[in-house]
N, C-alpha and C positions, 0 to 999 in steps of 0.2 A: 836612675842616677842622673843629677842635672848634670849637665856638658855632654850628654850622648847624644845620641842619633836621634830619640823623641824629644829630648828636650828642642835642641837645634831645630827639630821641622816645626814643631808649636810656637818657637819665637819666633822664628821669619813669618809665621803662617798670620800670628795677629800681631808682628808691624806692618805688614801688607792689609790687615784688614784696619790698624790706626789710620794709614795711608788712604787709603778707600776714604774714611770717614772725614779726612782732612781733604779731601779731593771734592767731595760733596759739600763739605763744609764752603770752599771757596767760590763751586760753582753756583749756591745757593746766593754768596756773596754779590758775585757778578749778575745772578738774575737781578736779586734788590736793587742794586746800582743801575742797573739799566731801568726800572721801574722808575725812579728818584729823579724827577727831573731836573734837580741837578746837576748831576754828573753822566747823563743821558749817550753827549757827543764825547765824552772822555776817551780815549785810544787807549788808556790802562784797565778799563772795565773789560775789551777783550782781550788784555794780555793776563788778567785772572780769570778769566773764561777757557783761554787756553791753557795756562798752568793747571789747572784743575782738572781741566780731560784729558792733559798728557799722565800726569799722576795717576789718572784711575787708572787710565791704559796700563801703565807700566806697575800698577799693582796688583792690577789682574793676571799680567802674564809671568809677577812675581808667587802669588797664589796656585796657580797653573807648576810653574818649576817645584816650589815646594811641598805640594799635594802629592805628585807623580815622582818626585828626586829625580827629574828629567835632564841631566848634565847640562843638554845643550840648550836647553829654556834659560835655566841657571845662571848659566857663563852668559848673556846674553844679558838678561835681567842684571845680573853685577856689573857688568862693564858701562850699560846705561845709566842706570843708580851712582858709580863712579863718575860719570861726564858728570850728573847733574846734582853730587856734591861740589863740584868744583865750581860750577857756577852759579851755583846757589848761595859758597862762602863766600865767592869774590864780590859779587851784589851784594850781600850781607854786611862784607866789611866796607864796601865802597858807600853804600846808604848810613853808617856808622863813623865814617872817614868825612862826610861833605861836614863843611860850614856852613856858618851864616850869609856868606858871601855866593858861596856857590850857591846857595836854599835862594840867593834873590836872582841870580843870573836867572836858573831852571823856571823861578814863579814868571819872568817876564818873559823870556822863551814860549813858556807856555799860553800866558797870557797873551801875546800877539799870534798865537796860533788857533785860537778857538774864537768862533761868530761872536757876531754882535750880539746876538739873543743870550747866549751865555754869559756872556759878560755881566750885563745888565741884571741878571736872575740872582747873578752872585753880589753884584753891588744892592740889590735890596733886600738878600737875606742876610748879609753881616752887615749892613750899613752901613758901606762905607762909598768912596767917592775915587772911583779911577785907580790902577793898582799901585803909582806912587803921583808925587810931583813933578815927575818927567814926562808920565806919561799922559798927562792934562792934550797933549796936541791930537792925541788921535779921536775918530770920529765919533768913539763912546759916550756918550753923554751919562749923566748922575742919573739916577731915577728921582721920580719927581718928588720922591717925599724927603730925601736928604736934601740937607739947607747947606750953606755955605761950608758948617762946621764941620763937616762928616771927616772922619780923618783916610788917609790913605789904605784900599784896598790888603795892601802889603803891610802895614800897620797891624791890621784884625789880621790877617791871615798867618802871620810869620810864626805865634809858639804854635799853631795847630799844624805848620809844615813841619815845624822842627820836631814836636812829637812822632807827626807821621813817618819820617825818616826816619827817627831812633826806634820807636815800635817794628818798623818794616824789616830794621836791619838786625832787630833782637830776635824777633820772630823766626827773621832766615836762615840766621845763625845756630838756633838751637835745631830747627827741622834740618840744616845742613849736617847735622851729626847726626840726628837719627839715621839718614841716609849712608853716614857712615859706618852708623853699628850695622846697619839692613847691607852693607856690602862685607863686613867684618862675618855677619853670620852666616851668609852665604858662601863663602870662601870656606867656611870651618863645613856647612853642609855639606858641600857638594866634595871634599877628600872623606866623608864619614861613609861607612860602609853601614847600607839596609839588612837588617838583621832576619828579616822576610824572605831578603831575596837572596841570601848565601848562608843559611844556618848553622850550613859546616865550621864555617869559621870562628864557629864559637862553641864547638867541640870539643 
């Protein structure tokens, strides 16, 4: 019967194993990106390095609770999964929430935090020229093969930010509810009683 006791351990058991695959998936990500030179020195290639190994982590010891119907694995594995729907939606909605305005603060923020060699790598693979007209005083020079005309850095960059933040924040948003069905199912798990392990009860 689905909603029993085998149903409940076979969902949680392969969203923990979705989980896993999406945990490898991003840390495959993170290796490419560091390959790519890039986005080499980027500080976000290991913050999906560490998303990805915290996830496996936490889906292993969610496969561990649901194998065994180990209470205290369970409650443990829920209450984490709960932290990390919340912040998973709030990032979610906030990457979803920015403008265009905010999308130029973060690109110059950023942009005055990463080397010269970076800089330069990305002005002659979009070809363009310095990240706006403001920023012409810093010590960045054009690359030699863009001419006068090359338009602003932030120019070529701006619908690829703004997709990047609306894909980021689509993305978080729906794996933020998996997280909540993965704590919804384990709640309903962990009150079902193992029919294994008290047979009488069903006497």
């Amino acid at each position: 019967m689905c909603g029993g006791f085998t149903c409940s351990k076979n969902a949680l058991t392969a969203l923990n194993i979705l989980y896993v695959l999406v945990a490898c998936i991003l840390i495959g990500v993170a290796v490419y990106g560091r390959a790519s030179a890039l986005v080499t020195n980027l500080p976000i290639i290991g913050g999906i390095l560490a998303c990805g190994i915290i996830l496996i982590l936490i889906s292993i010891l969610g496969l561990i609770g649901a194998i065994k119907h180990h209470q205290v694995i369970l409650f443990f594995y829920m209450l984490i999964l709960f932290l990390l729907f919340l912040v998973q939606f709030s990032v979610a909605c906030a990457c979803l929430a920015v403008n265009r305005d905010q999308q130029r603060q973060l690109a110059e923020r950023g942009w005055e935090q990463v080397n010269d060699d970076l800089r330069l790598n990305v002005q002659q693979v979009f070809g363009c020229c310095y990240l706006n007209q403001t920023a012409k005083e810093d010590n960045t020079g054009c690359p030699v093969s863009c001419a006068t005309s090359c338009p602003s850095c932030l120019e070529k960059l701006q619908d690829a930010i703004n997709y990047a933040f609306k894909l980021c924040g689509g993305i978080g948003l729906f794996f933020s509810f998996t997280e909540f069905l993965g704590v919804w199912l384990t709640v309903r798990y962990r009150n079902q009683k193992d029919p294994r392990a008290n047979p009488s009860a069903y006497l």
